[in-house]
N, C-alpha and C positions, 0 to 999 in steps of 0.2 A: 323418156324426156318429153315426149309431145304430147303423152297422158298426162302430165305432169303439168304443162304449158295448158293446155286446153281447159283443169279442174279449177287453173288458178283465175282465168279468165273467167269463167262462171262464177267464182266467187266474189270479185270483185263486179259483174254486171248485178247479183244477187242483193250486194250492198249497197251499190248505187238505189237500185229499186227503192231499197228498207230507209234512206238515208233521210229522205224527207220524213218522213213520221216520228226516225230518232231525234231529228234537231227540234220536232214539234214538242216533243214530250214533256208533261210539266213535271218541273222538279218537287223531287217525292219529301222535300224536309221544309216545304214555304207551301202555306195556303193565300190563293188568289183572292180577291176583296169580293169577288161575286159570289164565290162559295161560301160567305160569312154570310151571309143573308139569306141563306134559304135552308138554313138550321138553327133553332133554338138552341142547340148546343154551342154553337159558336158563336152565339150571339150572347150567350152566358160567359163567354171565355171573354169576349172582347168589352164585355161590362169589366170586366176585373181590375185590371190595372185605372179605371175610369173612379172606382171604389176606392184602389188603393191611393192615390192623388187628394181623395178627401183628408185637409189638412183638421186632425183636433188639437194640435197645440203642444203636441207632447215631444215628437221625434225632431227634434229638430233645434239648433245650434247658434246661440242659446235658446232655453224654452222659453215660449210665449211671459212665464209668469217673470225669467227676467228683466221682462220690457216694460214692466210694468214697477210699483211701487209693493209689489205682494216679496221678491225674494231677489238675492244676489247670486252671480255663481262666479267663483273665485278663477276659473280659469277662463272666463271667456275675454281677456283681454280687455280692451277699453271698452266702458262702458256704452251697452246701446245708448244710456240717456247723451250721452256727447258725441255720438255717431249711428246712430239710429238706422240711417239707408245702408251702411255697407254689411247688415244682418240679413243676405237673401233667403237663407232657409227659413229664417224663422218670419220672414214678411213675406213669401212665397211670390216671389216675381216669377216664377215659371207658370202661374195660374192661367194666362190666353190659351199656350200651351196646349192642355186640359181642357181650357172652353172651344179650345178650335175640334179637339177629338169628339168632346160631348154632340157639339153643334154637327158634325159630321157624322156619329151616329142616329143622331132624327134626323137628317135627311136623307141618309141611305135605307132604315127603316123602313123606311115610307115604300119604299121598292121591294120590300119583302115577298116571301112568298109563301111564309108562316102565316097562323092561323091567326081571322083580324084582330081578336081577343087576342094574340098573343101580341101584336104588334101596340096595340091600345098598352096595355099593363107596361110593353116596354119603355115605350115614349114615356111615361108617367116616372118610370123609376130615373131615365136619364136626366127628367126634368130635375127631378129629387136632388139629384146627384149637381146638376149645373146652378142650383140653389143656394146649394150648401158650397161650391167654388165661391159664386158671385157673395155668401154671405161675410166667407173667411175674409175676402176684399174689402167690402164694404167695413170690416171691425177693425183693420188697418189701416184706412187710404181716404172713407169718407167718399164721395162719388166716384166712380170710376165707370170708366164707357161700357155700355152695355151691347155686346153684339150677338147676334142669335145667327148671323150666317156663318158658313164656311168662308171666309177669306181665302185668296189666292192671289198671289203675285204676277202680276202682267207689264208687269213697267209702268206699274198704277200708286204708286206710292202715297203719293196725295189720298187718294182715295180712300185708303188703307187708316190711314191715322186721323180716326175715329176721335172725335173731344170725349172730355170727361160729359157725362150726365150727373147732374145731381144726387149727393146725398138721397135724398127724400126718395130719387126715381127710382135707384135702386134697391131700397126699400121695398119699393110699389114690386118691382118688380119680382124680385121672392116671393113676395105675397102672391103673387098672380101663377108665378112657376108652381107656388106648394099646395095651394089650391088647386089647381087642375093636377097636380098628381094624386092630390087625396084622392078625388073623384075614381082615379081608372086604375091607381095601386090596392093588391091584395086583403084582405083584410087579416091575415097569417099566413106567417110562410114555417110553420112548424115549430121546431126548434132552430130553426136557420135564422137569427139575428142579425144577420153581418147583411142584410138585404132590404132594401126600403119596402115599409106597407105602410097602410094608411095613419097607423098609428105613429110611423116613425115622422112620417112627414108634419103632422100635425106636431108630434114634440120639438123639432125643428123652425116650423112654423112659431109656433111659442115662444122659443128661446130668442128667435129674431125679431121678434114683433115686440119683446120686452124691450129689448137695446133701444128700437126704435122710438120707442115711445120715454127711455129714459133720455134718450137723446134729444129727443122734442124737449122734453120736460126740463133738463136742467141743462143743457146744452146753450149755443147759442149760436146761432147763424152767420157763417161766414166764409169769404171770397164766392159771393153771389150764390149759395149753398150748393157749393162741392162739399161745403162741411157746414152739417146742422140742419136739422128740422126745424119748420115752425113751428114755435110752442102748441098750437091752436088744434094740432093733429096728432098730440100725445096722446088724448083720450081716445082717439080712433086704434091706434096701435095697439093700447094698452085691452082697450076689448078684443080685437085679435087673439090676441096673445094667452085670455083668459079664456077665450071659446073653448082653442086648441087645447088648453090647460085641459079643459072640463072633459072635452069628448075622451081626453085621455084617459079623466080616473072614470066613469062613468060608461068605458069601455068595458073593466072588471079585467083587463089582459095585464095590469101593471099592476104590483104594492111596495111600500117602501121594504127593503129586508128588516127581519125584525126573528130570525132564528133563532138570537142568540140575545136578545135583549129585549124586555117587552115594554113599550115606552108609556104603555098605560098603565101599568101593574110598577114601573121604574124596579124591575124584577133582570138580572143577567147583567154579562158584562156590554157596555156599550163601546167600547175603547177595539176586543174583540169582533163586535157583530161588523163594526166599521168597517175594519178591514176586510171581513170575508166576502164583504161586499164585491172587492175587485179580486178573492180568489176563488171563489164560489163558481165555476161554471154554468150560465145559462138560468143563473135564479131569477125572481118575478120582478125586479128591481130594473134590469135591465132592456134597454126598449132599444140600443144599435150600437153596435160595437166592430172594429176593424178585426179583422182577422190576419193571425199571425203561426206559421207552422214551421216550426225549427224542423232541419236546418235549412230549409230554402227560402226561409220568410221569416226572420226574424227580428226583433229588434235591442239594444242598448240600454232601455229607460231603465230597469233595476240594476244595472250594474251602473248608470251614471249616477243612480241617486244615493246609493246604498252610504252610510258614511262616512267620511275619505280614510277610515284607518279601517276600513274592510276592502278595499281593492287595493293592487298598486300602482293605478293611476284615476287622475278625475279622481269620481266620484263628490257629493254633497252639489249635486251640479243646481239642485232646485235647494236654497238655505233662503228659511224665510225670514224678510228682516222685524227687528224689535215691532215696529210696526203692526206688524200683521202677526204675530203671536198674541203680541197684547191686546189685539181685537175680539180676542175669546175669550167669554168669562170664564168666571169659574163654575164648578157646579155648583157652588149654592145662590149662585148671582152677582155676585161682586164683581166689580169692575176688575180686569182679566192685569192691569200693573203686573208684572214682576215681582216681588218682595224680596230682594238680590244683598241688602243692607245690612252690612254687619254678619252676615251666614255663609257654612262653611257645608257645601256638600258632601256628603257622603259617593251618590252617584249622579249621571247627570240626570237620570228622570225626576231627580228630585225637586230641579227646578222648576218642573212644569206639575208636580203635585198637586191633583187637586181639580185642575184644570181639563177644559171643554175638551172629552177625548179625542175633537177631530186634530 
């Protein structure tokens, strides 16, 4: 009994000793924000979700083209045009969000202990990425504040709520993010698309510098320009926009697809080539695309669109209206009208015979 008394005493003085280094221990399923920063690996992992945030219009309820005058979608309930703010997915109000993470990875960056080439390439892609936030805002909202710090709450509120900046500035300011990412992003990252390099930034660059300068150009300026460019800066945009165009095809990294259809010889199907465009993995057409791997990452768009008497619910979620079919001609030129009059189909492709196969 007193061997007994005595073994249990040592074990307990034994645990005492150990007990502080047990409560120290860091737990083994959470990595700490200091450890992100002194590996490239983890600083690839923590770009991820930063990537996935970049809004292209597709995933989300209703899609972008119902807000527009391109298509209807029969279940989304009242229409955006008569309620327009209460569509958060598809206006993306969680985007500070996303700019408060961007903004917090360049400045933890900066603390790295990665190699400075890797630190440079980084900053450059997160730029890319905070771009392409501030751009998806600006095609919704027209100015919107521009903040490049971390924000933090101190019982500072005032301080915090930032005014809108100009249309125009925001503009300015993509221009400024995408050009300095050209500079220090890759110039190939393999067959790895899904990741910004120099070429992605410039096709981005492009795409924004066109709005901007169609905005200047037939826009018109208003409530002290939160919305609208001066006319006067359309042509500065619009060269931008063609730069980027240029260094694109003049890189030799991109060609329109053209497998299946040859548009000089008007030799193949075109209706065909169109499509394999978006099933073709990794062809020369493609300059950046989101990445998606069933089943931990997938998405909806083909079962929302497919349609509605091939699913059993939704579907036809993107129906383009009269409008915007009849904005295609035909193929031999003729104005793209309907000829609906008096005729009795056989199927429905029939009504579109003939017609621009996009």
């Amino acid at each position: 009994m007193k061997n007994s008394l005595i073994t249990g005493f040592l074990i307990i003085i034994l645990q005492a000793a150990c007990i502080k280094d047990t409560l120290n221990r860091k737990p083994l399923n959470l990595v700490s924000d200091k450890d992100v920063w002194i590996s490239e690996q983890m600083v690839d992992i923590y770009l991820v979700p930063l990537y996935d945030a970049v809004s292209l219009g597709f995933l989300t309820h209703p899609y972008l083209a119902n807000i527009t005058d391109e298509s209807s979608y029969h279940s989304a309930g009242e229409m955006p045009t008569s309620n327009f703010g209460n569509y958060t997915l598809a206006l993306n109000t969680t985007a500070y969000s996303w700019i408060r993470k961007a903004n917090y990875f360049l400045e933890k960056i900066n603390t790295s202990s990665i190699p400075e080439a890797s630190i440079k390439s980084y900053i450059a892609e997160c730029r890319f990425i905070r771009a392409f936030y501030y751009f998806d805002l600006v095609k919704k909202y027209g100015g919107m504040p521009i903040i490049k710090e971390v924000q933090t709450f101190d019982n500072n509120l005032e301080e915090l709520q930032v005014p809108r900046n100009k249309e125009e500035e925001v503009y300015d300011f993509i221009l400024e993010e995408l050009n300095a990412a050209i500079a220090d992003l890759p110039d190939s990252r393999g067959t790895d698309n899904y990741r910004a390099t120099k070429m992605t930034a410039q096709a981005l660059k492009s795409r924004a510098m066109l709005y901007a300068g169609s905005i200047a150009k037939y826009g018109t300026v208003q409530m002290n320009g939160l919305v609208g460019i001066p006319a006067a800066k359309a042509n500065t945009y619009f060269a931008e926009s063609m730069n980027a165009s240029k260094a694109i095809m003049e890189s030799n990294k991109f060609k329109l697809y053209d497998k299946l259809y040859n548009p000089v010889a008007h030799s193949g199907d075109p209706a065909k080539n169109y499509q394999e465009i978006f099933l073709d993995k990794n062809n020369e057409e493609i300059i950046f695309k989101k990445a998606y791997s069933a089943p931990d990452k997938g998405h909806d768009w083909d079962h929302k669109n497919v349609p509605q008497g091939f699913t059993t619910d939704y579907g036809s979620a993107i129906t383009p209206t009269l409008e915007m079919v009849e904005s295609y001609e035909y193929i031999d030129g003729n104005p793209g009208t309907l000829n609906v009059d008096g005729l009795e189909f056989n199927s429905p492709d029939d009504l579109f015979k003939n017609k621009d196969p996009r």
